[in-house]
VOMARNU-830742 format. One record per residue (C-alpha): residue number from 1; residue in one letter; x, y, z. Coordinates in Angstrom, 1 decimal, padded with zeros to 4 digits. Layout:
// residues N
num->NUM&residuo->A&X->X&Y->Y&Z->Z
...
//
This chain:
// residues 378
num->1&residuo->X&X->186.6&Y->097.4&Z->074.3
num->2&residuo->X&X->184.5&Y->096.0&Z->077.5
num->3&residuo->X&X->180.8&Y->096.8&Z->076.9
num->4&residuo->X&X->179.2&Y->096.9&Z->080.6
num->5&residuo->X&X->175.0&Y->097.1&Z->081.3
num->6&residuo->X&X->174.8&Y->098.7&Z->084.4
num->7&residuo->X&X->171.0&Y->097.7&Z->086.0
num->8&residuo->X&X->169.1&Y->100.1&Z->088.8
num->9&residuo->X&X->169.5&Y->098.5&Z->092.0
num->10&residuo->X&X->166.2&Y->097.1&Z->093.3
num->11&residuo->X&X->164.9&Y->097.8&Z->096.4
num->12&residuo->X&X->163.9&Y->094.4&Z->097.9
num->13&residuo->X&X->161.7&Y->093.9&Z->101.1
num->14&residuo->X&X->162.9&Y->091.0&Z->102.7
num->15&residuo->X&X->160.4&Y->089.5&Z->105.2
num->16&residuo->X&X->161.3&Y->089.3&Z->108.7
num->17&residuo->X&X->160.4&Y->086.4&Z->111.4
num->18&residuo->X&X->158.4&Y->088.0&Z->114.3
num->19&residuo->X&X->157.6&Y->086.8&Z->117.6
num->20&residuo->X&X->154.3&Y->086.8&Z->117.9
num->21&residuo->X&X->154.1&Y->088.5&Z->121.0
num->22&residuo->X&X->155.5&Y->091.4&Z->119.2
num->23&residuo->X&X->152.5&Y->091.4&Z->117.0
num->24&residuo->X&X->149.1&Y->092.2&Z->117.3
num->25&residuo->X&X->146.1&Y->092.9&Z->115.3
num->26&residuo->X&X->145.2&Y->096.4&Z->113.7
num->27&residuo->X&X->142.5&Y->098.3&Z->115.7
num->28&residuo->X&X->140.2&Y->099.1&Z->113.1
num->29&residuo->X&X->139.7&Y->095.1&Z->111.9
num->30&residuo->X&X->137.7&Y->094.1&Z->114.9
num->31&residuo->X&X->135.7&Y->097.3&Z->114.2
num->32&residuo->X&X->135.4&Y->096.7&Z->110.7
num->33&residuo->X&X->134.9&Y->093.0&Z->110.5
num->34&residuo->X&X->134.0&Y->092.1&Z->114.1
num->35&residuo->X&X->135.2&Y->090.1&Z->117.1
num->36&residuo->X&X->133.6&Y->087.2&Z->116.3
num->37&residuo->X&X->134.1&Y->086.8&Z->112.6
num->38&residuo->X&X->134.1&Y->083.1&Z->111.3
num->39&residuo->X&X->137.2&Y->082.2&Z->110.3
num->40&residuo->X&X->136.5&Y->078.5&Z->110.4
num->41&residuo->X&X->137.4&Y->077.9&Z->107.1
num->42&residuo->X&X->140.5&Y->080.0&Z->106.7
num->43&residuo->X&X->141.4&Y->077.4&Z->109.6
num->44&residuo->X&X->140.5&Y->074.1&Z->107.9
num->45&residuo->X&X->142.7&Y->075.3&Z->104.8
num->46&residuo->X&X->145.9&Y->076.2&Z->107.0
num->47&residuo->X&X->146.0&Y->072.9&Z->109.7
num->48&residuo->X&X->145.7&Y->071.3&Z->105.9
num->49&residuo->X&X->148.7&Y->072.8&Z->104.3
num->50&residuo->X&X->150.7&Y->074.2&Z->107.2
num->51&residuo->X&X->151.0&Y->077.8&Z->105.4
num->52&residuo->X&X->150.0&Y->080.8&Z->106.3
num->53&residuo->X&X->151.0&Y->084.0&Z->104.2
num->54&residuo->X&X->153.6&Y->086.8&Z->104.6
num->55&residuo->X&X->151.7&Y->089.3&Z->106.9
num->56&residuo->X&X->152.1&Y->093.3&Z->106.7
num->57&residuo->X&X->153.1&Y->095.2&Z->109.3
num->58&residuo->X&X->154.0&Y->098.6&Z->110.5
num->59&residuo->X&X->155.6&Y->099.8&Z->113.5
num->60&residuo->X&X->154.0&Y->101.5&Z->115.8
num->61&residuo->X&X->157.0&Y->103.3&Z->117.8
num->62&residuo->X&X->157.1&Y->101.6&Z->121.2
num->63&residuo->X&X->158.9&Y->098.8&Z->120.1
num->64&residuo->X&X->155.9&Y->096.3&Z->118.6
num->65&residuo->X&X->154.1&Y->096.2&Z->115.1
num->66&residuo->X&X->150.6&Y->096.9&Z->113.7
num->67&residuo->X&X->149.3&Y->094.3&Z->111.3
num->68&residuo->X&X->147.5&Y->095.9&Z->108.5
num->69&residuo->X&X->147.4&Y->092.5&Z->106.2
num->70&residuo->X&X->147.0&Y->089.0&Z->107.6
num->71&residuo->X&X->145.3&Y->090.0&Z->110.5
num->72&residuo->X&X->142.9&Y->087.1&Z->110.2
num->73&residuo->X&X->145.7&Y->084.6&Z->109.8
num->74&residuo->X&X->147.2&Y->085.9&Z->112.2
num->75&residuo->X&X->144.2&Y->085.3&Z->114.8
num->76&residuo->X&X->143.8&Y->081.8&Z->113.5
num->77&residuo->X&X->147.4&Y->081.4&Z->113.8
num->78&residuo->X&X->147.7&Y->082.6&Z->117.2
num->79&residuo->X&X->144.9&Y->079.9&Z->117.7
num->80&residuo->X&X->147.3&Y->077.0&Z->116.7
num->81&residuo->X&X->149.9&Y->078.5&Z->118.9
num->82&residuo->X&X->152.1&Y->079.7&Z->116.5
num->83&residuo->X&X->155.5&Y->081.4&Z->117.9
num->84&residuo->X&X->156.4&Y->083.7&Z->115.1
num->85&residuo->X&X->155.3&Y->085.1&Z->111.6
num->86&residuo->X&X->156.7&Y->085.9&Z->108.6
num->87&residuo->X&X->156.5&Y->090.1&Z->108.3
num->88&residuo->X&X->157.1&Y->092.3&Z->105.4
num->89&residuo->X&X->157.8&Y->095.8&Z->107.2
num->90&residuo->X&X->155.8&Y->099.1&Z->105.8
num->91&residuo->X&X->156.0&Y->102.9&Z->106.6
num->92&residuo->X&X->153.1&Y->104.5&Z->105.6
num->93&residuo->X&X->153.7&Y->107.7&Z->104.2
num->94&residuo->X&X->149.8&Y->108.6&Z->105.8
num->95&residuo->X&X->147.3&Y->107.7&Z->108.0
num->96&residuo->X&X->145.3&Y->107.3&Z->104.7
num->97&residuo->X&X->147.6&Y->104.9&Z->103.0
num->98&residuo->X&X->147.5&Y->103.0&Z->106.0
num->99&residuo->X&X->144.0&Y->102.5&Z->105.6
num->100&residuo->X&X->143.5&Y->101.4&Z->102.2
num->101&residuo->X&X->146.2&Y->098.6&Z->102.8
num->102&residuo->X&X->144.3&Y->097.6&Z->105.5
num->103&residuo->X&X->141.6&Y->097.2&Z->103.3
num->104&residuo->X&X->143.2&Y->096.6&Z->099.9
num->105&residuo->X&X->144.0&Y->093.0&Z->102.1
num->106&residuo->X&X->140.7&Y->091.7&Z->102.7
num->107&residuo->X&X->139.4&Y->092.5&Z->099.1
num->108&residuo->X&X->139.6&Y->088.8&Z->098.2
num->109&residuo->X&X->137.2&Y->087.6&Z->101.2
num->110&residuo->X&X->133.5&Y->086.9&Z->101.7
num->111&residuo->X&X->131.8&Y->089.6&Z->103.3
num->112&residuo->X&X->128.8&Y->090.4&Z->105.1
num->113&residuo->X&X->125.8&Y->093.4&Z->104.2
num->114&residuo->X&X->127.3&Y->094.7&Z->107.6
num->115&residuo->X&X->131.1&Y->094.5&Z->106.7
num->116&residuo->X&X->130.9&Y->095.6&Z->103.6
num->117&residuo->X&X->129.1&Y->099.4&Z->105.0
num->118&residuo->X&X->131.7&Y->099.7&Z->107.8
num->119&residuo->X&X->134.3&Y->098.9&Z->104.8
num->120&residuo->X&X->132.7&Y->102.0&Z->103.1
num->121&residuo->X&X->132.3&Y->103.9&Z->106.4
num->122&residuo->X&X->136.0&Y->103.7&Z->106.9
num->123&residuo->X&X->136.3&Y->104.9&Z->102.7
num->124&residuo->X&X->133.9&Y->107.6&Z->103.4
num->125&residuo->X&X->136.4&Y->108.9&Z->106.1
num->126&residuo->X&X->139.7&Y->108.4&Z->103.7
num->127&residuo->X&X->137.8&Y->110.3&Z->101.1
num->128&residuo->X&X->136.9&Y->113.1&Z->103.0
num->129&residuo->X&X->140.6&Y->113.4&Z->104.5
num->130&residuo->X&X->142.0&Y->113.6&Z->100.9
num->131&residuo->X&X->139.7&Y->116.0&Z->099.9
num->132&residuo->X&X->140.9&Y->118.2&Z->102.6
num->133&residuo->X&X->144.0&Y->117.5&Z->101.1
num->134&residuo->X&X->143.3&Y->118.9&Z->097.7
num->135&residuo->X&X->143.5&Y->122.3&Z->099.2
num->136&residuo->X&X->140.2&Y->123.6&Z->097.4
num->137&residuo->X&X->141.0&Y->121.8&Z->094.4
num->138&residuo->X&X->137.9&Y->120.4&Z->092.4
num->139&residuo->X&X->137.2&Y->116.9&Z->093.4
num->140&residuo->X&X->134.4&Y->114.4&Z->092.1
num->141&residuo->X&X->130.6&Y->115.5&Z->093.5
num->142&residuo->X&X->129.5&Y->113.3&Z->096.6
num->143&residuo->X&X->127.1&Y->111.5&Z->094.5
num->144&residuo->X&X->129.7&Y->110.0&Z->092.4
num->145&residuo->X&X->131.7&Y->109.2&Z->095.4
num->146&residuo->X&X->129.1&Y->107.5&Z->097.1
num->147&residuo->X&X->128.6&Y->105.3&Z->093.8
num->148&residuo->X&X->132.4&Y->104.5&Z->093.8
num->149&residuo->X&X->132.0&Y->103.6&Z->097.1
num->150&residuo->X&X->129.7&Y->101.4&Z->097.0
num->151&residuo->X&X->131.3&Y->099.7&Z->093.9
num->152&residuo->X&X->134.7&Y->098.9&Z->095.9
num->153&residuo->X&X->132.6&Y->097.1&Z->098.8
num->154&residuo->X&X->130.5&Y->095.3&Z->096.7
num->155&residuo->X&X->127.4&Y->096.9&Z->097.4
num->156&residuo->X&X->126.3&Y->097.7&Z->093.5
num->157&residuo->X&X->124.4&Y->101.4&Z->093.8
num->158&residuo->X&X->125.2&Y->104.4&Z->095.8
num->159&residuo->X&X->121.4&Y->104.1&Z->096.5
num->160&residuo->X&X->121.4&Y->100.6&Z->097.4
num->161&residuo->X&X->124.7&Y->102.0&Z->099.6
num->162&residuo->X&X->122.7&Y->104.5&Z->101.3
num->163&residuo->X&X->120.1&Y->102.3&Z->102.3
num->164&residuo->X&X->122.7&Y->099.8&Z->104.1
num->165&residuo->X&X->124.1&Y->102.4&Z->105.8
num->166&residuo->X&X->120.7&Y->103.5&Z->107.3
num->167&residuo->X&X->120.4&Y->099.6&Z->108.6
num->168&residuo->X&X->124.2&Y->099.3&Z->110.3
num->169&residuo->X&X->123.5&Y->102.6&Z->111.6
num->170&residuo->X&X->119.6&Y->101.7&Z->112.9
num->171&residuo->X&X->121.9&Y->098.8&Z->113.9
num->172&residuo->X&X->123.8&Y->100.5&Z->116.4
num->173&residuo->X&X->121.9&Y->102.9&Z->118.0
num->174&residuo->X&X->119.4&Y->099.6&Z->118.7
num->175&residuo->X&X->122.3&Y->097.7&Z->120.2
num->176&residuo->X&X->121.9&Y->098.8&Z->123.9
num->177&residuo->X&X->118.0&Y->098.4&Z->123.7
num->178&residuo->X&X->116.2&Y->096.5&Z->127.1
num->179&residuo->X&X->115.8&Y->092.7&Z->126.0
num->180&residuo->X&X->112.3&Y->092.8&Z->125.4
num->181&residuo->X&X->111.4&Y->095.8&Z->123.7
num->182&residuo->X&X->110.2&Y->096.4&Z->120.5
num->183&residuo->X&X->113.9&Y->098.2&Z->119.7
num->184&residuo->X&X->115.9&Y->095.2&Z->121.0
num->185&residuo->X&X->113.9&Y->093.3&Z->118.6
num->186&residuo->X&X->114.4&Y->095.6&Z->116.0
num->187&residuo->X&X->118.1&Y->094.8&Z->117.0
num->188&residuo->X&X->118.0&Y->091.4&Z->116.4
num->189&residuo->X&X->115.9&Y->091.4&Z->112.9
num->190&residuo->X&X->118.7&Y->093.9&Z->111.2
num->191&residuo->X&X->121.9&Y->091.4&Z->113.1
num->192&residuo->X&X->120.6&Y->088.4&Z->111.6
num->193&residuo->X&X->119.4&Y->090.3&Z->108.0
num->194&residuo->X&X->122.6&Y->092.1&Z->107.9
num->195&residuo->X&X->124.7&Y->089.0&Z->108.7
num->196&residuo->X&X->123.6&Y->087.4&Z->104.9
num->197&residuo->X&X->126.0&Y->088.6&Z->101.4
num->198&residuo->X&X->123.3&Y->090.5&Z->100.2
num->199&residuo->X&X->119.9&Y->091.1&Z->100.6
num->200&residuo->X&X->119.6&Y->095.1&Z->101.8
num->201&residuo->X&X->116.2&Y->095.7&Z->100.8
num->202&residuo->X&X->114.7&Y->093.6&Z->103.4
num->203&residuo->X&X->117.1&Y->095.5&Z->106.2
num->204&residuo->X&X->116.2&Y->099.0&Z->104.8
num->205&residuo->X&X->112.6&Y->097.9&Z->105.2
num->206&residuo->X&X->112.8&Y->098.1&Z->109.3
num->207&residuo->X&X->114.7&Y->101.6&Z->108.7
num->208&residuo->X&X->112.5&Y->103.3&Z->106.2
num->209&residuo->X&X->111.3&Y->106.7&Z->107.3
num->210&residuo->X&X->107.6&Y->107.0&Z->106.7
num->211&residuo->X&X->108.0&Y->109.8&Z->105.1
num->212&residuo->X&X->110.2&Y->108.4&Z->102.5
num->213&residuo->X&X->107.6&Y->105.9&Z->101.3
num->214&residuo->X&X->105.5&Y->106.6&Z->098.2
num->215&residuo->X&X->102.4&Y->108.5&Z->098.9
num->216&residuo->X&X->099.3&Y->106.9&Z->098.2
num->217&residuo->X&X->097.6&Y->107.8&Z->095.2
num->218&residuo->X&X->093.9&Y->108.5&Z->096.2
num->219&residuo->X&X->091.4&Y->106.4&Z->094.4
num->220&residuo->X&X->089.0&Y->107.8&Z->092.0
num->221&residuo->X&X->085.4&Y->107.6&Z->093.1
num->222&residuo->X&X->083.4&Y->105.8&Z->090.3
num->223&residuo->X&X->079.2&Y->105.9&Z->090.5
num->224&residuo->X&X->077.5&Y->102.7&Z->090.4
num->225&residuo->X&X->074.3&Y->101.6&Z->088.8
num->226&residuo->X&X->071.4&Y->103.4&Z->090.3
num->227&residuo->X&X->073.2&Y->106.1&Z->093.0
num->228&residuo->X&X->072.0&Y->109.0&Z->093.3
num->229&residuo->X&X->074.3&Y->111.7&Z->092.3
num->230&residuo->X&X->074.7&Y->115.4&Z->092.1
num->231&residuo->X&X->075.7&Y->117.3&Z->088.9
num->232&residuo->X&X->078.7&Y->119.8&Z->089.5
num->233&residuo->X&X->079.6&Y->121.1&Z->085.6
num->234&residuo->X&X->077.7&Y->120.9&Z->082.2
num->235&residuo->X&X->074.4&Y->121.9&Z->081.2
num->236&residuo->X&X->072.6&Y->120.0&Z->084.4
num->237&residuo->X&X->074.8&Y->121.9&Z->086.6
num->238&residuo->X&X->073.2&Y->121.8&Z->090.2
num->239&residuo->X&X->070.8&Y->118.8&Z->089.7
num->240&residuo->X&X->069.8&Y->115.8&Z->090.8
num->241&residuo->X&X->070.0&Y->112.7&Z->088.7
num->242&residuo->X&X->070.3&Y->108.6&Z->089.2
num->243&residuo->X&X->072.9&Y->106.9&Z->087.5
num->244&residuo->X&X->071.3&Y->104.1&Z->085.1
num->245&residuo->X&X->074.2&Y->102.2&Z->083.6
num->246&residuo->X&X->077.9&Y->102.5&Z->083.7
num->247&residuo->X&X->079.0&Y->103.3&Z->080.4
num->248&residuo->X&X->082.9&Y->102.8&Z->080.5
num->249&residuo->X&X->085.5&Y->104.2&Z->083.4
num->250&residuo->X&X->084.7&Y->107.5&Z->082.3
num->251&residuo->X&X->081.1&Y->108.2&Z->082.1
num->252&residuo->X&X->077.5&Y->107.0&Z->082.7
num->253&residuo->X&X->074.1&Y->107.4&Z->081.5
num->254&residuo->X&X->071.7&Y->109.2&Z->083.7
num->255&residuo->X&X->068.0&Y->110.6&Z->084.4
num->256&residuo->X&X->068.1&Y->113.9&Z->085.7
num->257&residuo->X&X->065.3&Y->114.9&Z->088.4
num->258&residuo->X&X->062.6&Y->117.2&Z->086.5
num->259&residuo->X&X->062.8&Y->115.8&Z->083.0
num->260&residuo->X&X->060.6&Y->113.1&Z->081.5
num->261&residuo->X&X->060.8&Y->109.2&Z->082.6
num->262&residuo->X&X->062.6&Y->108.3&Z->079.7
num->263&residuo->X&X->065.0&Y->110.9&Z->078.7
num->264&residuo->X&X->068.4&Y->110.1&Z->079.5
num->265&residuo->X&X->071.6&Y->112.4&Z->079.4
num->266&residuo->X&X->075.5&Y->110.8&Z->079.1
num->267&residuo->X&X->077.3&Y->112.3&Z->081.7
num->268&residuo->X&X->081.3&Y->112.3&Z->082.5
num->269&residuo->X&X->082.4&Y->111.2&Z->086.2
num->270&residuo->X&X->084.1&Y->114.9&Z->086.7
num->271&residuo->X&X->080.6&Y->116.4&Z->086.3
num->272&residuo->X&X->078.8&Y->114.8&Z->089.0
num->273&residuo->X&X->079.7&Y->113.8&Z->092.7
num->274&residuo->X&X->078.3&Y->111.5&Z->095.4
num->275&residuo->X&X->075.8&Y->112.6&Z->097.5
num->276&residuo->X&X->076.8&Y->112.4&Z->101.2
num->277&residuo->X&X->075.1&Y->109.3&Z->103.3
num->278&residuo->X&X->073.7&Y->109.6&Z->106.7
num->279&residuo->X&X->075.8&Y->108.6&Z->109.3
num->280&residuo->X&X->075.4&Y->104.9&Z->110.3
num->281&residuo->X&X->076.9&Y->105.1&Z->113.6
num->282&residuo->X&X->077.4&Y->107.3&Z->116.6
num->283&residuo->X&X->081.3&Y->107.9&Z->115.5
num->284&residuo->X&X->080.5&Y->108.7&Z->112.3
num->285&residuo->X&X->077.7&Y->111.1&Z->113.3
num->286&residuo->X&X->080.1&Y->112.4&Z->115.3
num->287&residuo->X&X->082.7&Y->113.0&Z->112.9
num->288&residuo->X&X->080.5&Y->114.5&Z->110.5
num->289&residuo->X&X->079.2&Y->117.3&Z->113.0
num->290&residuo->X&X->082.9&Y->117.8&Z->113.7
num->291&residuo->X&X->083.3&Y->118.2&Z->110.3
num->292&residuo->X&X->080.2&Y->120.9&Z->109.6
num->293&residuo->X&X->081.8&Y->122.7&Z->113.2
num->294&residuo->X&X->084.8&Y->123.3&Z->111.5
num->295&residuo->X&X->086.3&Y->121.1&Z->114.6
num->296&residuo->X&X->088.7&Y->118.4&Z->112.2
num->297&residuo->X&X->088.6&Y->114.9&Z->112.2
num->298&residuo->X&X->091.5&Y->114.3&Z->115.5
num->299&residuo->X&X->088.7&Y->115.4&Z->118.1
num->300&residuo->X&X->087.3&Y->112.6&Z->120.4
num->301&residuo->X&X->084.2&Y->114.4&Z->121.4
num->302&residuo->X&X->081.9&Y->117.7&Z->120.8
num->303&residuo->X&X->080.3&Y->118.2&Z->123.6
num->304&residuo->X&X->081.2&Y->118.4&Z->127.8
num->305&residuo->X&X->080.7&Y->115.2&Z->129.4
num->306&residuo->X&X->077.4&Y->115.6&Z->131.6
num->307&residuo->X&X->077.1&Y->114.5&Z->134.8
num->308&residuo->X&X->074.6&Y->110.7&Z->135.1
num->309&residuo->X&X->071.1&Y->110.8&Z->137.0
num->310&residuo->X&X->070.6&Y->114.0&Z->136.8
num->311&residuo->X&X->067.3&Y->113.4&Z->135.5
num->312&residuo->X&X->066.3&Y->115.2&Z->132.1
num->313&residuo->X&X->065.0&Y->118.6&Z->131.0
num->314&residuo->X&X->061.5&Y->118.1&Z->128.9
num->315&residuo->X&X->062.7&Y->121.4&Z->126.9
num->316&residuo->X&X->065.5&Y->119.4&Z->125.2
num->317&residuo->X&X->063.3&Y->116.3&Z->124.5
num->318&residuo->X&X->062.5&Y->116.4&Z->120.9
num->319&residuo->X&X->058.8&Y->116.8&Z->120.0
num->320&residuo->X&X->056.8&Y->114.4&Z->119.8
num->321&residuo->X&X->054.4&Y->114.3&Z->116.1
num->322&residuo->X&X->050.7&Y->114.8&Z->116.9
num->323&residuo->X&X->048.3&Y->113.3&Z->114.1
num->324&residuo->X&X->046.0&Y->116.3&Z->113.7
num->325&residuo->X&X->042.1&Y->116.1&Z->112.3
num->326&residuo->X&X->041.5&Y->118.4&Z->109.3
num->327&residuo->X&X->039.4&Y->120.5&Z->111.7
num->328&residuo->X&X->041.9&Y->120.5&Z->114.3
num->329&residuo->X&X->044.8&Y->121.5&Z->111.4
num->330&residuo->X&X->042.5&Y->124.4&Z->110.3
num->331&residuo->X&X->041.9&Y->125.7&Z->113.9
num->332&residuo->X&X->045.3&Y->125.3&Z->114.6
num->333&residuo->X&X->046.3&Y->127.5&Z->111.6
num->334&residuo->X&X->043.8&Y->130.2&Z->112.3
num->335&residuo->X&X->045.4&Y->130.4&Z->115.8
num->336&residuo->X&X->048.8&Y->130.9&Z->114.5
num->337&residuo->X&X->047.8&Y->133.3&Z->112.1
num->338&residuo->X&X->046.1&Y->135.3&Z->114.7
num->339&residuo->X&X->048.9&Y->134.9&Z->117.0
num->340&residuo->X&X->051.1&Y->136.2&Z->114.3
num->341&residuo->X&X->048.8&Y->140.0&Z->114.2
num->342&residuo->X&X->050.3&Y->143.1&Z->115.9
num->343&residuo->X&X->047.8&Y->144.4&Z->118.5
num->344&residuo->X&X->046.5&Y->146.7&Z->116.9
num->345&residuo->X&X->045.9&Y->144.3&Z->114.3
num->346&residuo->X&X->043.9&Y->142.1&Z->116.2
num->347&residuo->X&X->041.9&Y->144.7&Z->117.7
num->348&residuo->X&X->040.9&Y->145.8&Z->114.1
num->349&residuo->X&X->040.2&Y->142.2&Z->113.2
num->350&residuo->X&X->037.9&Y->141.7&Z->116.4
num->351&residuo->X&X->036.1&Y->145.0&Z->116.0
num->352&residuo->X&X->035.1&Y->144.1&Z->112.5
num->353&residuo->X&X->033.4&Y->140.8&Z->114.3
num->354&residuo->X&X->032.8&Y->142.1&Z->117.2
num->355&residuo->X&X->032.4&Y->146.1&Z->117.4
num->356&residuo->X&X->031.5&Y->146.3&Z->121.4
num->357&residuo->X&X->034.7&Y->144.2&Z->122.6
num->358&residuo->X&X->036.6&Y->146.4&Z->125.4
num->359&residuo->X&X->040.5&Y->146.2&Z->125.3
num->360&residuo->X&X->040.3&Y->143.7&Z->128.3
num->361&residuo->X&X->038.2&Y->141.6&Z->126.6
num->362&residuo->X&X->040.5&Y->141.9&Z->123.4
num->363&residuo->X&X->043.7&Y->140.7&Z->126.1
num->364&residuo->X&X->041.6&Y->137.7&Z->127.0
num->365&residuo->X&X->041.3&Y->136.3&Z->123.8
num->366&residuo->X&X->044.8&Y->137.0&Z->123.2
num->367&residuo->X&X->046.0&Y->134.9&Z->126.1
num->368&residuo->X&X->043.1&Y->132.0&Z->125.4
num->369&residuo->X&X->044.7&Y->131.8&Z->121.9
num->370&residuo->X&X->048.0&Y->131.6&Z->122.8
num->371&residuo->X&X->047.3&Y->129.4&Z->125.4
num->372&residuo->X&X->045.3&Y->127.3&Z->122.8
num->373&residuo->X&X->048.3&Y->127.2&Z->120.6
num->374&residuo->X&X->050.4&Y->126.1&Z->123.3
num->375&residuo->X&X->048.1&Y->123.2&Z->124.2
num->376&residuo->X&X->047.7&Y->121.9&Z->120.5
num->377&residuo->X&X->051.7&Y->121.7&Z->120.2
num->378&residuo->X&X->052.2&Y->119.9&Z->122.8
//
């Protein structure tokens, strides 16, 4: 009796020499790791041994093949005028799988903050085509796909993902900016800060919205030794008092207007408020009439522009402060009282001094007064 062990047969890919005009390098590379990559070293390391590794390839129907893996050796190969390659063959059974091969090959190399965003661009695009593919199906929550994202290119966080793809993306709409504006040197910050291994925080920084930066916590107002404050709350509500000594950052001892010289009252920082100051310049008087108008803070101006030389009008001069004798304040007084009496009133006042005055003669001291009155004011 014969005993035989019968084995699976094995299906072995057995790479092919190519001549390397039938070759050429997959599309998306160049996009993905750029023209101009430095391959300097990959180089140095194959003149030294004389080796460079099997490639990957796929047919593209028209009689030549599409490197998905070895596309860099193949470039520095082509650069040492190599004739042919060795090729292991691959149908893809997607678009997709296509992709992560082309990929999957460069996970061993150095990359930049740049390469490593359009590495996760390109999985951004394979995720979304396979969750098209699920047909409905629950898939993972874009969050979590954004963190494994950004975990396959080497980019740590989904957040710190985020923010790198902002930068490429500042990146690229900057990249036809005029030489010379403040865009084209935008441009040239993010190449050269996107060029390092890591480092994203200082690209994101040319990037951030305004509005995504912390807002500024207002400062709490804190009354110093002898200002003059005004009490809001408590038992002093309404009055005026002078701060005396800071007590701690919450309170402070003070002397309210009214009460005795040395009484003093502890009061918290939430019951009293500054008292406004006067304006020290033309701008700020300005501001603050704009604010009393109800005009905002944006406006330049409150009034019309006026026209120059046009000379001035004495009734919009402000008046001018007479020193007045006693006698002249008392006769001045008497005037305005006088001038303040009805008619009627007057005549009743004159014909008490005066019984025999006429109503003309009444009128005529009338107009003297006022006329008086008009004389002392001005």
């Amino acid at each position: 009796m014969v005993m035989v062990t019968v084995q699976p047969s094995l299906e072995i890919s057995v790479p092919l020499l190519i001549s390397t005009e039938l070759l050429y390098v997959h599309p998306l590379n160049a996009s993905i790791y750029g023209e101009n990559e430095d391959l300097s070293g990959l180089e140095a390391a194959i003149q030294e041994t004389g080796w460079i590794k099997t490639l990957v390839a796929t047919p593209d129907g028209s009689g030549k093949y599409r490197i998905v893996s070895g596309n860099s050796c193949f470039k520095v190969g082509c650069k040492l005028r190599r004739k042919e390659f060795s090729v292991e063959l691959k149908i893809f059974d997607s678009p997709q799988e296509e992709l992560r091969a082309l990929l999957a090959g460069n996970v061993g190399r150095e990359k930049t903050i740049e390469q490593k965003v359009r590495e996760g661009l390109l999985w951004e695009e394979i995720e979304r085509e396979v969750a098209k593919s699920r047909q409905g199906r629950a898939g993972l929550g874009v969050g979590t796909t954004r963190d494994r994202i950004a975990t396959k290119v080497g980019l740590g966080s989904g957040v710190n993902y985020e923010h790198a793809v902002a930068a490429v993306k500042t990146l690229d709409e900057t990249a036809d900016a005029p030489i010379g504006s403040v865009r084209h040197q935008q441009h040239q910050q993010l190449k050269a800060l996107l060029s390092r291994t890591r480092g994203v925080d200082a690209a994101y920084k040319l990037v951030k919205p305004e509005s995504s930066s912390k807002p500024v916590q207002p400062q709490r107002w804190t009354p110093k030794e002898f200002e003059r404050v005004k009490i809001i709350a408590g038992a002093h509500k309404g009055s005026l008092a002078t701060v005396r000594v800071v007590t701690g950052a919450f309170s402070a001892i003070c002397h309210v207007d009214g009460t005795p010289d040395d009484k003093r009252h502890q009061i918290a920082f939430n019951q009293v408020e500054a008292l406004p100051t006067a304006p020290t310049s033309v701008t700020q008087e300005l501001n603050q009439k704009q604010k009393e108008m109800g005009l905002g803070s944006k406006r330049s101006q409150i009034l019309e522009d006026q026209g120059r030389n046009e000379g001035f009008n004495p009734a919009e001069q402000p008046t001018l402060m007479v020193t007045l004798t006693n006698d002249e304040i008392v006769v001045a007084e008497t005037v305005n009282a006088l001038l303040k009496l009805t008619t009627k009133q007057l005549h009743e006042v004159m014909c008490k001094v005066e019984p025999e005055l006429s109503t003309a003669q009444l009128e005529a001291i009338w107009k003297a007064l006022e006329k008086s009155l008009s004389h002392k004011a001005a």
